[in-house]
C-alpha positions as CSV (number, residue, x, y, z in Angstrom):
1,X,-54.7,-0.5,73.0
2,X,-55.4,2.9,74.8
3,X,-56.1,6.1,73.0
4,X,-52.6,7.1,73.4
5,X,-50.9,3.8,71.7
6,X,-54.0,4.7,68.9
7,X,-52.9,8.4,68.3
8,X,-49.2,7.4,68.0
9,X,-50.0,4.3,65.5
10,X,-51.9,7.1,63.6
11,X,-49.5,9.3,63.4
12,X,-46.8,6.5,62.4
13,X,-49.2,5.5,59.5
14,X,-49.4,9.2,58.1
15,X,-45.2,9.4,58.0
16,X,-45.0,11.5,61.3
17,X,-41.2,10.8,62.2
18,X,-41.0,12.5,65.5
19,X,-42.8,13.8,68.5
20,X,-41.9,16.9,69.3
21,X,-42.7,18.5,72.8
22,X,-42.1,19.5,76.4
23,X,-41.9,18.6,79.6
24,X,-44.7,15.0,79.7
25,X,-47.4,13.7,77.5
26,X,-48.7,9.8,77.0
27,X,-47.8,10.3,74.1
28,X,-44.0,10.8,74.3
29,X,-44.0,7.3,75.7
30,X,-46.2,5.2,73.0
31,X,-44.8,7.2,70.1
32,X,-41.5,6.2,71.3
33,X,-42.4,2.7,71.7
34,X,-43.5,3.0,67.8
35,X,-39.7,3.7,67.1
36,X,-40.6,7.5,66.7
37,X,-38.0,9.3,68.6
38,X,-38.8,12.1,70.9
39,X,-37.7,15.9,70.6
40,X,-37.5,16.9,73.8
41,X,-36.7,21.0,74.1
42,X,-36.5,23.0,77.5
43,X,-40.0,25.0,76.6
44,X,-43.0,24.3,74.8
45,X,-42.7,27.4,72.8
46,X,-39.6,26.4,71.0
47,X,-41.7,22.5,70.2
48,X,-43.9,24.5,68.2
49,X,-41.4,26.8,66.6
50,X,-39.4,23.9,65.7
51,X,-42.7,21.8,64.3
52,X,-43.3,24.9,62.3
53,X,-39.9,25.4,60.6
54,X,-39.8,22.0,59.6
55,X,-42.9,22.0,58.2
56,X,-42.2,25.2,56.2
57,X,-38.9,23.9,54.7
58,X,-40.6,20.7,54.1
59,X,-43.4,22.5,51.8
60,X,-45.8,21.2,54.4
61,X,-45.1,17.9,52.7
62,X,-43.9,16.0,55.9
63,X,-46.1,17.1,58.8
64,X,-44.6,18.0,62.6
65,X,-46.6,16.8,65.3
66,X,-46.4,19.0,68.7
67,X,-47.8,17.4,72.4
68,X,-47.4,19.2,75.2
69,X,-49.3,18.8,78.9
70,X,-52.4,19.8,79.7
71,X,-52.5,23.4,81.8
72,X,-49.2,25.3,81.9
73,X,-48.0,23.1,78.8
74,X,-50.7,24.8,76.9
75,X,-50.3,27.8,78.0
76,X,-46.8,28.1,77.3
77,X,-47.4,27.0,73.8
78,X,-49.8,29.7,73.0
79,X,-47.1,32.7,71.7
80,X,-45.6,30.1,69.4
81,X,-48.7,28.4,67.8
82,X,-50.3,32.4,67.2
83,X,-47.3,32.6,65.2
84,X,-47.9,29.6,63.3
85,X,-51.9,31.1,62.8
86,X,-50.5,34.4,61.4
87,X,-48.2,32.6,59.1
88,X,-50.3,30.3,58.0
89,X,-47.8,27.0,59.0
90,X,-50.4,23.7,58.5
91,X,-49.0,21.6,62.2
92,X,-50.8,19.4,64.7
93,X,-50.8,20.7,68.0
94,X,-51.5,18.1,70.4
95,X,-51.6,19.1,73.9
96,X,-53.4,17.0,76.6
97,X,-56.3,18.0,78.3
98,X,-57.7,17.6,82.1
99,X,-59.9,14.7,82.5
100,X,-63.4,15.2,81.0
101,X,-65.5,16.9,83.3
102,X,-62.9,19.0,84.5
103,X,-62.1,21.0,81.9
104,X,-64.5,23.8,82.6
105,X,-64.0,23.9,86.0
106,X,-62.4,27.2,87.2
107,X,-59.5,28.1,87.2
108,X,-59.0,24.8,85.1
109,X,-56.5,26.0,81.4
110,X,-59.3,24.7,78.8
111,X,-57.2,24.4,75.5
112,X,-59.9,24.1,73.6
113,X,-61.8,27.7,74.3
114,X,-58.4,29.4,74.5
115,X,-56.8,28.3,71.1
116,X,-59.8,28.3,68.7
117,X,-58.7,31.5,68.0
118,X,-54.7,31.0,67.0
119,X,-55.6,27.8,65.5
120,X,-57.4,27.0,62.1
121,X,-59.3,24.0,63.5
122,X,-59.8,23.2,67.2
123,X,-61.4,19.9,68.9
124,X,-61.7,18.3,72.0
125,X,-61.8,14.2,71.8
126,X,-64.5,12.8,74.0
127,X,-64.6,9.8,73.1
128,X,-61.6,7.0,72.4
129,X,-63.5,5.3,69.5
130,X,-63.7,8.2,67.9
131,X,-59.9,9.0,67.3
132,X,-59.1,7.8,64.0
133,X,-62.1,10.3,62.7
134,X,-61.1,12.9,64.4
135,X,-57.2,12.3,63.0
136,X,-58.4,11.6,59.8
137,X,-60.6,14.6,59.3
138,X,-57.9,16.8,60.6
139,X,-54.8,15.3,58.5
140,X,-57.3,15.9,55.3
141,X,-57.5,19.4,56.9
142,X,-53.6,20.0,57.1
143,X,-53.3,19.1,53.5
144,X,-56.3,20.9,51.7
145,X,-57.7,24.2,52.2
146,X,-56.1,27.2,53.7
147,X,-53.4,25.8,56.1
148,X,-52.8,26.6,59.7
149,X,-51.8,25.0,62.6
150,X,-54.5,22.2,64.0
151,X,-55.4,21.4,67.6
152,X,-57.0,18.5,69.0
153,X,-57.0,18.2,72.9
154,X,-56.9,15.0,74.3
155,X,-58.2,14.9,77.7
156,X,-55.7,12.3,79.5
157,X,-58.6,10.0,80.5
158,X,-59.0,9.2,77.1
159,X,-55.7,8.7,76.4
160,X,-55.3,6.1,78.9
161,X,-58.6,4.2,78.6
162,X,-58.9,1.0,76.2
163,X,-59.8,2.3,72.6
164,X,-60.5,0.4,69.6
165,X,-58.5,0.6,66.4
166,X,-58.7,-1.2,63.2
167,X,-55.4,-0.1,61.1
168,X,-57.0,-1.7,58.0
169,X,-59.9,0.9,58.2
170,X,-57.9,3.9,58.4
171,X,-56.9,5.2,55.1
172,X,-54.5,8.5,55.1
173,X,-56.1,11.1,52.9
174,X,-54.1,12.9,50.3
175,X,-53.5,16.2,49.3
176,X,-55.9,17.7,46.3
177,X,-54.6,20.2,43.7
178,X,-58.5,21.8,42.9
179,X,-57.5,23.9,39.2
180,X,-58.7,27.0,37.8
181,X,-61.8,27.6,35.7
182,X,-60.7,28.1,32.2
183,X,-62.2,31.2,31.4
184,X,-60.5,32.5,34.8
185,X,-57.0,31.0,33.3
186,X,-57.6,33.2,30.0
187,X,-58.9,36.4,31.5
188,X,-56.0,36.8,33.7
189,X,-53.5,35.9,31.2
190,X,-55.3,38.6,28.8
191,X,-55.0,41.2,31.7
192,X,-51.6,40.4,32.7
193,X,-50.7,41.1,28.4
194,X,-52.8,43.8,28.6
195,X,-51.0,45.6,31.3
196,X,-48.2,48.3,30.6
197,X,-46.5,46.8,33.8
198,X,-47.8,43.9,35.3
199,X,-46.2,42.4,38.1
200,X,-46.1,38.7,39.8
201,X,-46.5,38.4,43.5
202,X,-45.6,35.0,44.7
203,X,-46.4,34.4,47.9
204,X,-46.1,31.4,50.5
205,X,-49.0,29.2,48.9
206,X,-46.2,28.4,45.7
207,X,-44.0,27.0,48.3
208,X,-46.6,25.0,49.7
209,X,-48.1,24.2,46.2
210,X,-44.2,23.2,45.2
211,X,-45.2,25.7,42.5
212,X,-41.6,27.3,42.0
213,X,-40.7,25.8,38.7
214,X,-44.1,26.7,37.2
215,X,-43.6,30.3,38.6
216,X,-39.9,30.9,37.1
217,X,-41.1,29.1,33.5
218,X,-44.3,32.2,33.9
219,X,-42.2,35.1,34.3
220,X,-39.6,34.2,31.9
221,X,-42.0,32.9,29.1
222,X,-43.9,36.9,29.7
223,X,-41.4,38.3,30.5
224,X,-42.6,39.7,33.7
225,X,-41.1,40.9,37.3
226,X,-41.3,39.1,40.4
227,X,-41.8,40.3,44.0
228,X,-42.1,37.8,46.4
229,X,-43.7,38.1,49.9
230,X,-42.4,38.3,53.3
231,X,-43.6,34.6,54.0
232,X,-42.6,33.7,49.9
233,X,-39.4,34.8,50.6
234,X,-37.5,32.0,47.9
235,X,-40.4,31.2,46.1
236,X,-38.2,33.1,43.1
237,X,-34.4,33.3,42.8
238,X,-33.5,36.1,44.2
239,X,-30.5,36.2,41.4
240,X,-33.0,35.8,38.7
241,X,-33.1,38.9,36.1
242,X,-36.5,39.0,37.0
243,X,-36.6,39.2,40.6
244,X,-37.3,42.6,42.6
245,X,-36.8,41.3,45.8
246,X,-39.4,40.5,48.5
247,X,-41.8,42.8,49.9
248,X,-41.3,43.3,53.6
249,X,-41.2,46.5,56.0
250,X,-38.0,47.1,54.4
251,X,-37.0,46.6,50.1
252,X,-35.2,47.1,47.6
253,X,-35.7,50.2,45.6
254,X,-36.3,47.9,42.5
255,X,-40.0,47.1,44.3
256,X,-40.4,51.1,45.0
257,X,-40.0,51.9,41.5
258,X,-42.3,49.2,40.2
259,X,-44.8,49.3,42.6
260,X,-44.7,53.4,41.5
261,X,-46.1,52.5,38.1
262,X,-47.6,48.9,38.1
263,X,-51.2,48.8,36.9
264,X,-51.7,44.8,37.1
265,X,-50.4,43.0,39.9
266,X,-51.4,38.9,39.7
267,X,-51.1,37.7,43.3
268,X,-50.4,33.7,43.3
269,X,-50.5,32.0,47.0
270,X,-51.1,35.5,48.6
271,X,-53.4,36.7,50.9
272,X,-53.0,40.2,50.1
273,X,-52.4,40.9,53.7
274,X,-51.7,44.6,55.2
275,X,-49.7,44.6,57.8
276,X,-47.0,46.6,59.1
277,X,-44.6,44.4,58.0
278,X,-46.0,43.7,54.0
279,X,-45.1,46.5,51.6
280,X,-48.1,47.7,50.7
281,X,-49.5,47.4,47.4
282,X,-50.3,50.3,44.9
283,X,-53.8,52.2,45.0
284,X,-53.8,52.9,41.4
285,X,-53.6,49.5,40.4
286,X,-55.2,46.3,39.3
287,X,-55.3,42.8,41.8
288,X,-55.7,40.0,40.7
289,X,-55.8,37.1,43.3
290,X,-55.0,33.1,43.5
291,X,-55.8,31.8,47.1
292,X,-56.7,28.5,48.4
293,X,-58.9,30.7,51.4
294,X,-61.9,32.3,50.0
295,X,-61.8,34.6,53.3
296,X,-58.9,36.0,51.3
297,X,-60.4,37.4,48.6
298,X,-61.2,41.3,49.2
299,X,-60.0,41.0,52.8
300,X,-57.9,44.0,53.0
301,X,-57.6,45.4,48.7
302,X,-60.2,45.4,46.4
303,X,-59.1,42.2,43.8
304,X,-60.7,42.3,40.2
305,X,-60.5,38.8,39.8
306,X,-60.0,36.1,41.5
307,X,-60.3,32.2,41.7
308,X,-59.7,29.7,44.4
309,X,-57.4,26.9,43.4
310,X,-54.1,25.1,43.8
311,X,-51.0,28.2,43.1
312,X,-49.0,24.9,41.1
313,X,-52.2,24.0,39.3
314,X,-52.9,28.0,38.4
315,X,-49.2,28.5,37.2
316,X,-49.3,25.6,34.9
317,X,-52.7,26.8,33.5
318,X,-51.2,29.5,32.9
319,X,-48.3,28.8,31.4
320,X,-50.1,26.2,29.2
321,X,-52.2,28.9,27.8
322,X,-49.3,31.3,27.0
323,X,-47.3,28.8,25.2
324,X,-50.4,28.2,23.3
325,X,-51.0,32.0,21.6
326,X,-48.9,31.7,18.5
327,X,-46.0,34.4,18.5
328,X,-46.0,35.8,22.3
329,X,-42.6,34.1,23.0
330,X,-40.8,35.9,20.2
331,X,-43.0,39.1,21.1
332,X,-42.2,39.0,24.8
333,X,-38.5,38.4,24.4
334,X,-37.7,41.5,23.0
335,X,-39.0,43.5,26.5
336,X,-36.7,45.8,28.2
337,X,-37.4,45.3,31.5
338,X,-35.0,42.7,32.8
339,X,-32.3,45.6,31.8
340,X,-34.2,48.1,33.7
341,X,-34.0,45.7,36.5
342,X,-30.8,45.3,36.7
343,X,-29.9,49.0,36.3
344,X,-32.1,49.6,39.7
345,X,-30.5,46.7,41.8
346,X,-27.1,48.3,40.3
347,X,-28.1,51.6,41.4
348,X,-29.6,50.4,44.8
349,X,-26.3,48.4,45.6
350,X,-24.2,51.6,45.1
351,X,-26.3,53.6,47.4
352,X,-25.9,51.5,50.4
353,X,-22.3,50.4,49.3
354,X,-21.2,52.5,52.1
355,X,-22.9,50.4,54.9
356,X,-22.3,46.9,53.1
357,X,-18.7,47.1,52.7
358,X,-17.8,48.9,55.6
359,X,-14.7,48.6,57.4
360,X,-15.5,50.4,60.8
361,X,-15.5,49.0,64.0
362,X,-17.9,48.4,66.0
363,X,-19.4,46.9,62.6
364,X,-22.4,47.5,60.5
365,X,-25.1,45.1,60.6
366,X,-25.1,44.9,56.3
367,X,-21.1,43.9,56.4
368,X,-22.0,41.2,58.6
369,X,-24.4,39.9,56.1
370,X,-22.2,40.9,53.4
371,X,-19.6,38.2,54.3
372,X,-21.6,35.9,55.9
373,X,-23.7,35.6,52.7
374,X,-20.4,35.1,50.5
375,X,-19.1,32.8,53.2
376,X,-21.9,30.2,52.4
377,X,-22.9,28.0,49.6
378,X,-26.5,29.7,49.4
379,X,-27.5,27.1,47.5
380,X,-27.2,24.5,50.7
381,X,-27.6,27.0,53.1
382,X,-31.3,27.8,54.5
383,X,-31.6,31.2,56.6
384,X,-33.7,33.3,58.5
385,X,-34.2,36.3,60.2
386,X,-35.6,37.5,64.0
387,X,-38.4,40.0,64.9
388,X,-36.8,43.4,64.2
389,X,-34.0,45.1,62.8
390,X,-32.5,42.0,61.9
391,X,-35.6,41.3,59.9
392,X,-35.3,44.7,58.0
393,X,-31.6,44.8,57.6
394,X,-32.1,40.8,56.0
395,X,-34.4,40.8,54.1
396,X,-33.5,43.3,50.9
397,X,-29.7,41.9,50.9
398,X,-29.8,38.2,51.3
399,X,-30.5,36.7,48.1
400,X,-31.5,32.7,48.4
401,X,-31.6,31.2,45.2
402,X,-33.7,27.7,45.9
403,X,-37.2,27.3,47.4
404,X,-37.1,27.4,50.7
405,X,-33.5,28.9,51.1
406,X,-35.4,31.1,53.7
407,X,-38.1,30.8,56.4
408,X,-39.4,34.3,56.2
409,X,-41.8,35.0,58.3
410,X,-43.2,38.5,61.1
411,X,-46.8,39.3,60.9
412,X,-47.1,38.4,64.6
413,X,-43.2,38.6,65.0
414,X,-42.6,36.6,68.2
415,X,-39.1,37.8,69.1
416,X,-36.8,34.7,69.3
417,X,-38.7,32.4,66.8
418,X,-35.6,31.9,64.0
419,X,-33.8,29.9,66.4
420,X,-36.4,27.3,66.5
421,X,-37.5,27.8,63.2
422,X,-33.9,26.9,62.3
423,X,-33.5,23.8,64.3
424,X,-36.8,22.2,62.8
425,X,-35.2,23.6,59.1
426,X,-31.9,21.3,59.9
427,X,-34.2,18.6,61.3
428,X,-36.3,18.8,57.5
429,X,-33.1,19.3,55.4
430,X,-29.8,17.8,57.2
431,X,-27.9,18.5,54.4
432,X,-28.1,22.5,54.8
433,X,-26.2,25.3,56.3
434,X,-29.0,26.6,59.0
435,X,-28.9,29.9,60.1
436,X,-31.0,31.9,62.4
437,X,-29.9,35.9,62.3
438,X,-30.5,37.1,65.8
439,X,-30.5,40.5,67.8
440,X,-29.7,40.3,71.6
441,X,-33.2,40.6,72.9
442,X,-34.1,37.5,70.7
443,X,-31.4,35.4,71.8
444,X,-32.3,36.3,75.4
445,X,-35.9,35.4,75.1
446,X,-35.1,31.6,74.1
447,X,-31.2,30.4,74.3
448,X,-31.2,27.8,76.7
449,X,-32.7,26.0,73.7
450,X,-29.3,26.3,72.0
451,X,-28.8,23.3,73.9
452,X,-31.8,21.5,72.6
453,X,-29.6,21.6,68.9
454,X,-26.8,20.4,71.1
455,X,-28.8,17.3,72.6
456,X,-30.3,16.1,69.3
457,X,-27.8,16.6,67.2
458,X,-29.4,19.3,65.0
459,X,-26.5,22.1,64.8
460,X,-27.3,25.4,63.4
461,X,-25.4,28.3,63.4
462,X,-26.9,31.8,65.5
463,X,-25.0,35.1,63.9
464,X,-25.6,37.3,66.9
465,X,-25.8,41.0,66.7
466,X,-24.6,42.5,69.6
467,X,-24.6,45.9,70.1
468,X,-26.0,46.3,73.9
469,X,-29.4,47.8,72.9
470,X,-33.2,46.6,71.8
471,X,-32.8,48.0,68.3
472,X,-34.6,50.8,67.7
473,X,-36.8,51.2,71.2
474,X,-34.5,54.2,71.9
475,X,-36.8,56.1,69.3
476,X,-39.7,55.7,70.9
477,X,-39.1,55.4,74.5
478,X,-36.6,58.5,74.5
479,X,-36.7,59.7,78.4
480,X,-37.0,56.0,79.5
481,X,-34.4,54.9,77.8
482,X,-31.8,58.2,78.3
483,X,-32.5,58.8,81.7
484,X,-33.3,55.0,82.7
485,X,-31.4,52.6,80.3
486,X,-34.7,50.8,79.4
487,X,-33.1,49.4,76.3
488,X,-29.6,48.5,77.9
489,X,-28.9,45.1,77.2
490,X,-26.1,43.0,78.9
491,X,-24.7,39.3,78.8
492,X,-22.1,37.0,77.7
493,X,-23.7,35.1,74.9
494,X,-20.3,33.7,73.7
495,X,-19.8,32.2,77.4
496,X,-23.5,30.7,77.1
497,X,-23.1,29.0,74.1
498,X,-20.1,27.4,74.8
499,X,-21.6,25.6,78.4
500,X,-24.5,24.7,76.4
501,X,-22.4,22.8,74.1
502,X,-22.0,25.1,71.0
503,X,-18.6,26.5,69.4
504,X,-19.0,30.0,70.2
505,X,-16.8,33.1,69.6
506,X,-16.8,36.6,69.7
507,X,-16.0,38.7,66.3
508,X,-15.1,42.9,66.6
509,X,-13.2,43.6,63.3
510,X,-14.7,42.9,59.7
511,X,-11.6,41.6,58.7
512,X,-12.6,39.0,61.2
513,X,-16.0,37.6,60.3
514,X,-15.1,35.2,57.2
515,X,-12.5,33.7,59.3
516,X,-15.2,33.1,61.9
517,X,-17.3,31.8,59.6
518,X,-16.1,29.3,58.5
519,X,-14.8,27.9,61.8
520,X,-18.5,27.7,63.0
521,X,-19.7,25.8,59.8
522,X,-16.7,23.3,60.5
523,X,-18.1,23.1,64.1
524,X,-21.3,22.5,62.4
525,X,-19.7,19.6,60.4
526,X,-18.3,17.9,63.1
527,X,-21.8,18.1,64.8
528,X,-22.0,21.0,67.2
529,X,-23.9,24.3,66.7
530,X,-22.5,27.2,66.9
531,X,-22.3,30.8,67.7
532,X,-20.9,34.1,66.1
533,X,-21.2,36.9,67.9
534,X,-21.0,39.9,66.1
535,X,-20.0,43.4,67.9
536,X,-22.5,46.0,65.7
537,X,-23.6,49.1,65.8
538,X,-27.2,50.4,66.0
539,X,-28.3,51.4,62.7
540,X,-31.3,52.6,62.0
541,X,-31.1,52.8,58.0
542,X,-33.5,50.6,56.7
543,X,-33.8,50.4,53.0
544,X,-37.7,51.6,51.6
545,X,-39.1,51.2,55.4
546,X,-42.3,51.2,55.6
């Protein structure tokens, strides 16, 4: 065997199903040998978008493998694996490398120098017998510890020379659920009773963790409100008395008002992150932090307490210990605060009533969410937003009730990501609605790989908001843009996706949309993506913007 046939009968043996990747790499060939068919997408950018959707909406319990070639391959990779760093995604990033001792030759692309900074963990292989290692240390890697995407280069003379491999020798490692220390478990539980308004922040590491249930049997046994974070986004139901939404540039009042008076926040599978695109968290308040990344802790807040552990494993402790203290059940159930919940979201709904079940044409932005979230059955249907308005329009109104109902994701917010993201969501779950909410710049940036849902069969559905402009730029590029059109946009999307393959039509009235709708999810059924294009308006109201 060469080093190529060795790295594909690895990745068989840990369940990798498919190869995804663009334009040549050995191992497209031996992998495809192995029965492992390719995913072949018209840039390397969208590979690694797709690899990271599907291992989101898999919980990071099936891994996506991404090869690319070595030089522009790589390079063209880079925007969609930094996106994959800043969200955290656990992938392997494969690309090949130049031969060995030309790798630091100028102006030679050296993968390895030029991704150890987007990546959690970058090699170079040097050496063919020492493959499995390097596999095994870095599969381990992907499924303990603080994820991230992982990169080992593999020069192509090493792919193609003879290597040995012994299959009996190579043992996949498994994934370890390290626990809390028990006086941990009871001092947050004590603080989080303690607390006039304590708050849950549930953030991508319960997905990951599969540490939903857990979560929802916690707030409900305490009686406490959830906010979820931009990349939790579904880690709660979002119909749930107890939810407040997800915290993103844009929320729903219910977060405002809490975050106003909270003075204990537990943080489970968070970072704690600021960013423009977090909500920030109140100053006059209490953190307490669960992390699997010790380079979390006190990164950007000052966190009481805090312990480094499994967010399933943490919950559980936690739960356990509540439903040991004789009485808090009966004590807890009598709290107020679900009602006071449900008098905000009540409150907030009639406020933007106006903009969500408007009739005007060109349309709003929230109408088209309105029906296409009533069109669905949310509880089959996965979505996600783009970089953007569509981001801050999406996020307080759609309302996904199961885990991983939506990729949410931005803190690098590579424009033109959701369509990828989508395709490797349908690829994990092929019995859900996938949708990827788009503006036109987004679309612009990455739909010739509409077609790539076309070729393999993967049909998702783009709602496209068209409304001739970059959202928003207009604001801050005033004189550029009035006097030189610098956020004009211009194209016929509907014409594209229909020569790629796609059902594709255009919608103007509101009274159109639902009809539209459901047309493209039939499409869908029969096997072909599809298209809505959706003639909006700009709008600028953003609900709580940050």
């Amino acid at each position: 065997m060469n080093g190529a046939e060795v790295v594909a009968a690895i990745l068989k043996r840990e369940g990798v199903e498919r190869i995804i990747g663009f334009p040549h790499s050995e191992l497209i060939e031996t992998t495809a040998a192995l029965g492992m068919p390719p995913l072949i997408t018209r840039t390397e950018r969208i590979a690694v978008n797709i690899a990271d959707g599907f291992t989101r909406v898999s919980g990071a319990r099936r891994l996506a493998a991404v090869t690319v070639q070595y030089g522009p391959g790589a390079e063209c990779a880079f925007g969609a694996v930094a996106q994959a760093y800043s969200d955290n995604t656990p992938l392997l990033f494969l690309p090949t490398g130049h031969p060995l001792g030309r790798n630091a030759v100028p102006q030679n692309f050296e993968a390895l120098r030029s991704f150890a900074h987007v990546t959690g963990w970058s090699v170079r292989s040097e050496r063919g017998d020492a493959l499995p290692q390097l596999f095994q240390n870095a599969f381990a890697r992907a499924r303990n510890g603080t994820p991230g995407p992982l990169m080992i280069e593999l020069p192509t003379d090493i792919l193609q020379a003879p290597a040995p491999w012994n299959p009996d020798a190579y043992v996949p490692p498994r994934r370890s659920s390290p626990c809390a220390d028990p006086v941990d478990i009871r001092r947050m539980l004590d603080a989080l009773l303690a607390a006039e308004c304590p708050l849950l922040l549930a953030g991508q590491g319960v997905l990951y963790a599969d540490g939903c249930e857990e979560l929802l049997a916690l707030a409900e046994l305490l009686q406490i409100p959830v906010v979820t974070t931009l990349n939790g986004k579904s880690a709660f139901p979002e119909d749930h008395p107890l939810s407040l939404g997800t915290g993103g540039k844009s929320y729903a009042s219910a977060i405002g008002a809490f975050y106003g008076k909270a003075d204990f926040i537990l943080g489970v599978g968070t970072s704690f992150t600021r960013s423009l695109y977090i909500t920030p968290l109140p100053a006059a308040c209490r953190l307490a932090q669960v992390t699997l990344a010790p380079a979390d802790i006190g990164k950007d807040y000052p966190v009481d307490m805090a312990v480094v552990a499994d967010a399933k494993a943490v919950l559980g402790q936690l739960l356990e210990e509540a439903r040991s203290r004789r009485g808090l059940a009966e004590e807890r159930a009598q709290s107020p605060v679900a009602a006071e919940i449900a008098a905000l979201h009540h409150a907030f709904a009639a406020k933007w009533a106006p903009l969500v079940d408007d009739d005007a044409s060109p349309m709003s932005p929230y109408r088209v969410l309105r029906d296409l979230s009533r069109t669905v059955d949310l509880r089959k249907t996965i979505a996600t937003h783009d970089a953007g308005h569509p981001r801050d329009q999406m996020l307080p109104f759609w309302k996904t009730p199961i885990p991983h109902g939506y990729v949410g994701w931005g803190k690098s917010t590579q424009l033109g990501s959701g369509l990828g993201l989508m395709i490797g969501a349908r690829l994990a779950r092929p019995d859900h609605l996938c949708i990827a909410v788009m503006g036109e710049a987004a679309f612009g940036m990455v739909g010739m790989d509409f077609e790539t849902a076309t070729r393999h069969q993967l049909p998702i559905m783009v709602v496209l908001f068209r409304n001739g402009i970059m959202g928003g730029y207009g604001q801050y590029l005033p004189q550029a843009s009035e006097r030189f059109g610098v956020d004009r946009l211009t194209g016929d999307y509907v014409g594209v996706a229909r020569a790629l393959g796609g059902h594709a039509e255009r919608v103007e009235a509101p009274r159109d949309l639902v009809p539209a709708f459901r047309r493209a999810i039939a499409a869908i059924e029969e096997g072909r993506p599809a298209l809505v294009e959706c003639v909006t308006r700009e709008e600028r109201r953003i609900p709580g913007l940050v």
